[in-house]
BAFI-3210 file (N, C-alpha, C; in Angstrom, 3 decimals, decimal comma, padded with zeros to 6 digits):
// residues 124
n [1|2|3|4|5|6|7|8|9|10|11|12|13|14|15|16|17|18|19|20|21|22|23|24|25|26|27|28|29|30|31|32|33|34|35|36|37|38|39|40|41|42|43|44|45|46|47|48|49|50|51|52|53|54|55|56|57|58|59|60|61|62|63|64|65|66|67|68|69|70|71|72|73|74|75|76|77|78|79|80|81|82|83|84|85|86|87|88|89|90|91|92|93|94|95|96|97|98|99|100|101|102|103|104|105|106|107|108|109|110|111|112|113|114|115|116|117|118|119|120|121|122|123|124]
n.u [-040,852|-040,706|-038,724|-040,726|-040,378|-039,173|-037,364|-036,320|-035,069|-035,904|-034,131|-033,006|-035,520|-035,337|-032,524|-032,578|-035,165|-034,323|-032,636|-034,329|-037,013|-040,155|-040,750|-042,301|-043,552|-040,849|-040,661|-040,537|-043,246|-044,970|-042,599|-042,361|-045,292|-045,181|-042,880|-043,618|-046,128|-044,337|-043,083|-045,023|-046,119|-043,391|-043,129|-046,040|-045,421|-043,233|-044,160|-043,333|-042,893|-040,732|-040,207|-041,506|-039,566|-037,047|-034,555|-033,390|-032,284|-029,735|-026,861|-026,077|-028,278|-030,357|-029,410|-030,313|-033,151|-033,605|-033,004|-034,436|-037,123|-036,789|-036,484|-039,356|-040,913|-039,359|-040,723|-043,244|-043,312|-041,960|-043,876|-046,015|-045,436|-043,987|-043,200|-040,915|-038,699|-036,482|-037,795|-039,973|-039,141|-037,127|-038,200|-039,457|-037,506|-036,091|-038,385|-038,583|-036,142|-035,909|-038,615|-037,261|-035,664|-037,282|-038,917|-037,137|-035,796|-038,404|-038,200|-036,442|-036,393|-038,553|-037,815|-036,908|-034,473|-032,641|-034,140|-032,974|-030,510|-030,363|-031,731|-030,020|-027,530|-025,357|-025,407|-027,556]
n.v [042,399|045,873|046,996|048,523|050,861|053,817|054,591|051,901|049,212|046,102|043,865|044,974|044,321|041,667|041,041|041,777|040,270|037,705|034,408|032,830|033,419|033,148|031,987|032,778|035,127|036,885|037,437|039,751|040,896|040,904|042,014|044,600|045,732|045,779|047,717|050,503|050,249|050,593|053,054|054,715|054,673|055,378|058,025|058,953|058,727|060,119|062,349|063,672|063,897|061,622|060,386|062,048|064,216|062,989|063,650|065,858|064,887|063,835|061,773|060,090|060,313|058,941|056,202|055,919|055,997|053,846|051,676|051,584|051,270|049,230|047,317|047,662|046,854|043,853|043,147|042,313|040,480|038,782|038,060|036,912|034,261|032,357|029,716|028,689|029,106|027,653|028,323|029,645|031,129|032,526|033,431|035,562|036,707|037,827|039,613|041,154|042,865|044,044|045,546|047,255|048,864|050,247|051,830|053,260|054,576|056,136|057,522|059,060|060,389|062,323|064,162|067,615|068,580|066,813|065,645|067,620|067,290|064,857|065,410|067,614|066,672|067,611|069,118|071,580]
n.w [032,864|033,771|036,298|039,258|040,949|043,027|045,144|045,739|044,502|042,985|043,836|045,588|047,745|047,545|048,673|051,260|052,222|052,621|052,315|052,307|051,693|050,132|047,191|045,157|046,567|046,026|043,780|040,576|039,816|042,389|044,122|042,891|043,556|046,594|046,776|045,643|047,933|049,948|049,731|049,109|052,274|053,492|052,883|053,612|055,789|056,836|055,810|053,800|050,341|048,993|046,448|044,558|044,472|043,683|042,524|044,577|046,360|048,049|047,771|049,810|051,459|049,282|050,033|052,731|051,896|050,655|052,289|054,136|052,739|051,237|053,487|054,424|052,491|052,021|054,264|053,956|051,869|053,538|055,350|053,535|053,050|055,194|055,190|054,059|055,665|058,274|060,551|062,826|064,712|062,977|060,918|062,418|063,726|061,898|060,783|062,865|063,059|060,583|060,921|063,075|061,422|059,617|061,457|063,492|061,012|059,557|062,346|062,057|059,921|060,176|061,861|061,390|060,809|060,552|057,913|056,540|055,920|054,441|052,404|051,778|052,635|054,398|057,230|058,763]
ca.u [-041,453|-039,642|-038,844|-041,303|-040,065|-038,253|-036,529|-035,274|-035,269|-036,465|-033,007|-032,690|-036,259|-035,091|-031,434|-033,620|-035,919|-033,607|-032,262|-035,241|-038,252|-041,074|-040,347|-044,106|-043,431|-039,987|-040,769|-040,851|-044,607|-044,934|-041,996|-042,952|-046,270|-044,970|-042,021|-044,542|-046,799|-043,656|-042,390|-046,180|-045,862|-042,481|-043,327|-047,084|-045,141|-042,333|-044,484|-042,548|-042,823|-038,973|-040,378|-041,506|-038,520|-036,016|-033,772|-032,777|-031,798|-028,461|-026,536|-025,845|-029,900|-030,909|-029,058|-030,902|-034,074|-033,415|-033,018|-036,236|-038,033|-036,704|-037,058|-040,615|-041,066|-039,254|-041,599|-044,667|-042,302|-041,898|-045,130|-046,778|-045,073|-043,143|-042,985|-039,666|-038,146|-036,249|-038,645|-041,061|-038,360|-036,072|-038,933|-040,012|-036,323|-036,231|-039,572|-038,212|-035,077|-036,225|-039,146|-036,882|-034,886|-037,999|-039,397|-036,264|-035,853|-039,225|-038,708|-035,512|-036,742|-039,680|-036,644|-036,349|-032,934|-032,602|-034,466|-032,198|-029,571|-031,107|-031,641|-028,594|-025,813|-025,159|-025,850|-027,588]
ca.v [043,468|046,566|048,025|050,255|051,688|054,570|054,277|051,006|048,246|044,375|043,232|045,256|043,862|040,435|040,674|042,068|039,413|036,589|033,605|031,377|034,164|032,339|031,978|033,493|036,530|037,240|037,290|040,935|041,250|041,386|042,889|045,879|046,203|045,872|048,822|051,315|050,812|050,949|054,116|055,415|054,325|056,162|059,590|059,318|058,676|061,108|063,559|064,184|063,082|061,823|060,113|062,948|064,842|062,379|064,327|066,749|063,922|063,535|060,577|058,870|060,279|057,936|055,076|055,312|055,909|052,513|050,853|051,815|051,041|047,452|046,683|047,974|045,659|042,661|042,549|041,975|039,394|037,225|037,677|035,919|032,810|031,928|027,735|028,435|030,002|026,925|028,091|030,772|032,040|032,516|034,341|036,510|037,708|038,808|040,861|042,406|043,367|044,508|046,491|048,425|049,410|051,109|052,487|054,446|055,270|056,868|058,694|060,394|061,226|063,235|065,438|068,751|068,767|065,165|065,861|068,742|066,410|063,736|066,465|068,481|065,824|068,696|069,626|072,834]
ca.w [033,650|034,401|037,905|039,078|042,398|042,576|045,904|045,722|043,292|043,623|044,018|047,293|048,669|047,721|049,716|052,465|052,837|052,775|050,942|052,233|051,408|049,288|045,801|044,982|047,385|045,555|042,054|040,447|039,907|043,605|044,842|042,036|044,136|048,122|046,728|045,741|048,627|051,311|049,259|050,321|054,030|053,964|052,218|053,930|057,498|056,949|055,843|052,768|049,405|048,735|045,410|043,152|045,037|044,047|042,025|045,482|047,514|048,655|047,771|051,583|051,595|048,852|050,255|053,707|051,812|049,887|053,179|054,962|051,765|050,945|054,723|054,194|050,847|052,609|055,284|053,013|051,301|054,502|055,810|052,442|053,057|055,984|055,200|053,549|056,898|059,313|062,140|063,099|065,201|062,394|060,581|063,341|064,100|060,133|060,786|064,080|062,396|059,293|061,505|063,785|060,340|059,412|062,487|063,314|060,120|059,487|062,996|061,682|058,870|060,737|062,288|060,205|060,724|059,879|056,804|055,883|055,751|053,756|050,818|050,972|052,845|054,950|058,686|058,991]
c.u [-040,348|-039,877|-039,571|-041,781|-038,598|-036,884|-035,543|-036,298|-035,547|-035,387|-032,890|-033,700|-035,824|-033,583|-032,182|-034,439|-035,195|-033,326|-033,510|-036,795|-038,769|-041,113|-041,288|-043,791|-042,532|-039,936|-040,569|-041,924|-045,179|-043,891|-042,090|-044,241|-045,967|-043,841|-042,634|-045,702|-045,547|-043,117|-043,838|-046,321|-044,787|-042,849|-044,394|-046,145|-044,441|-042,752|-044,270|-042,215|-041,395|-039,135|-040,178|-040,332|-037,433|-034,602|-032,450|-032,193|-030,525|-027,781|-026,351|-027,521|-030,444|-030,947|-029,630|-032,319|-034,249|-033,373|-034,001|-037,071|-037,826|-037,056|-038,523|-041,154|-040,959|-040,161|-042,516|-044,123|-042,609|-043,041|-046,141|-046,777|-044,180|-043,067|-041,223|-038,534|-037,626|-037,281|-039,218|-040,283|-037,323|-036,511|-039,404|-038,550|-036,100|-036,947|-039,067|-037,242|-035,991|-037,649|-038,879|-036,172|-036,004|-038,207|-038,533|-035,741|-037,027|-039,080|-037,580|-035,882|-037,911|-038,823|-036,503|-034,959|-032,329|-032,662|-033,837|-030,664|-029,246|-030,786|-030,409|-027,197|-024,502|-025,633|-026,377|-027,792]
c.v [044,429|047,074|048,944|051,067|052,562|054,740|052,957|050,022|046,376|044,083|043,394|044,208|042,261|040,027|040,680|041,136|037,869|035,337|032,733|031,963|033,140|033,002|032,965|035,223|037,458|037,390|038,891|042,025|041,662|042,106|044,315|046,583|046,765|047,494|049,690|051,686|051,079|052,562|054,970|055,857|055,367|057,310|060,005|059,459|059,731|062,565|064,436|063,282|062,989|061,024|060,932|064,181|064,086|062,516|065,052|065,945|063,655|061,981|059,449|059,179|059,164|056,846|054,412|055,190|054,370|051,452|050,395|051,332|049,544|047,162|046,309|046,717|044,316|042,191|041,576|040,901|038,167|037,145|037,031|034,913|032,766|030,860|027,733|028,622|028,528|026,879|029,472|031,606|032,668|034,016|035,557|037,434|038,565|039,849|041,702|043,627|044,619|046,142|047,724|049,041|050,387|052,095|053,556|054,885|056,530|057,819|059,808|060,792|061,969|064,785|066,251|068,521|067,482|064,703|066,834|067,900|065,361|064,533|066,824|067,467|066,596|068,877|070,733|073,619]
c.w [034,096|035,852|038,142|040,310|041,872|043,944|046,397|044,722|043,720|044,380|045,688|048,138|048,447|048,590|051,226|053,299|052,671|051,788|051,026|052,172|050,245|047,746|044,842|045,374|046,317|044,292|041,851|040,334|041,184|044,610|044,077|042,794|045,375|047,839|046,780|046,712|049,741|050,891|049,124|051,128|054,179|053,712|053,157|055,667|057,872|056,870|054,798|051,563|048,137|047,353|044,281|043,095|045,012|043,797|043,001|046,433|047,113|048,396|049,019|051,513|050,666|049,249|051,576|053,417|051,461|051,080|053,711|054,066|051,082|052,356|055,032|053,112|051,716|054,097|054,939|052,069|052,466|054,868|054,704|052,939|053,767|055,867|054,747|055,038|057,790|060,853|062,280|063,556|064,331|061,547|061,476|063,841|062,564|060,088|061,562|063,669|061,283|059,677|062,337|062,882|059,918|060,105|062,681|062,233|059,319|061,089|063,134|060,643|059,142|061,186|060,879|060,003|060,072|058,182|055,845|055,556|054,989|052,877|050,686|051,847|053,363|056,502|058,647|059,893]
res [x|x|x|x|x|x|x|x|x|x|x|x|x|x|x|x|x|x|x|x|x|x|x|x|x|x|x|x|x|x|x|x|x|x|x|x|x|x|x|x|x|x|x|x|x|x|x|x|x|x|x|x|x|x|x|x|x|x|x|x|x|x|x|x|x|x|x|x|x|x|x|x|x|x|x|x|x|x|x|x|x|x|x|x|x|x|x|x|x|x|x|x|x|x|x|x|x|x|x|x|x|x|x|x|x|x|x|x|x|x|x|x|x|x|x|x|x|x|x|x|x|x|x|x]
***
C-alpha cells in the first residue's frame, strides 16, 4: 500500500503514537485513513487548504504542518486500542500531549500573520 497523506507520512503518525500503540491501529491501511481525515480537521479548522496548496509552503511550514497532522493521526491510533498502554494514565498523558500539539497548532495557524509565515518563512 502506498502512502496516501500528503502532510505527513505513516512513519510520523506511528513515532507519534508511541512504541506501545496497538499493532491493528498502526498498520498502514489505517494510519493512510486517520492522515487524510486529520489533514481535513487541519485545513477545515485553519480555514485553509495547506494540501492542494502544498507546493507554496515553506519548509519550517511543512514541518509544523507534519506535526499537527501526525498528532492528529496518533490520536485516533491510541484511542483504538489502549490495552497495549502500561496504564490508562500513561495513555491519557499521550492524548493530552499529542492534543495540546494540535490545538495550538490549529490556533496559530488561524493567525494571518502566522499563516503568512507558514507559506513564505518570512514575517510580514
Amino acid at each position: 500500500m502506498a502512502e496516501a497523506g500528503t502532510l505527513c507520512i505513516n512513519e510520523d503518525v506511528e513515532k507519534a503514537s508511541g512504541a506501545n500503540a496497538s499493532a491493528t491501529a498502526d498498520v498502514e491501511a489505517y494510519t493512510n485513513v486517520y492522515i487524510l481525515m486529520a489533514e481535513g480537521f487541519v485545513c477545515a479548522q485553519s480555514r485553509y487548504d495547506w494540501v492542494t496548496n502544498y507546493a507554496g509552503i515553506s519548509a519550517i511550514g511543512k514541518e509544523f504542518l507534519r506535526e499537527i497532522t501526525s498528532s492528529w493521526a496518533a490520536i485516533k491510533v491510541i484511542n483504538y486500542n489502549m490495552a497495549n498502554y502500561s496504564t490508562k494514565i500513561e495513555s491519557q498523558v499521550m492524548l493530552d500531549v499529542l492534543w495540546s500539539v494540535v490545538t495550538e497548532g490549529i490556533n496559530l495557524l488561524r493567525d494571518e500573520k502566522f499563516r503568512t509565515f507558514i507559506l513564505n518563512g518570512v514575517v510580514a
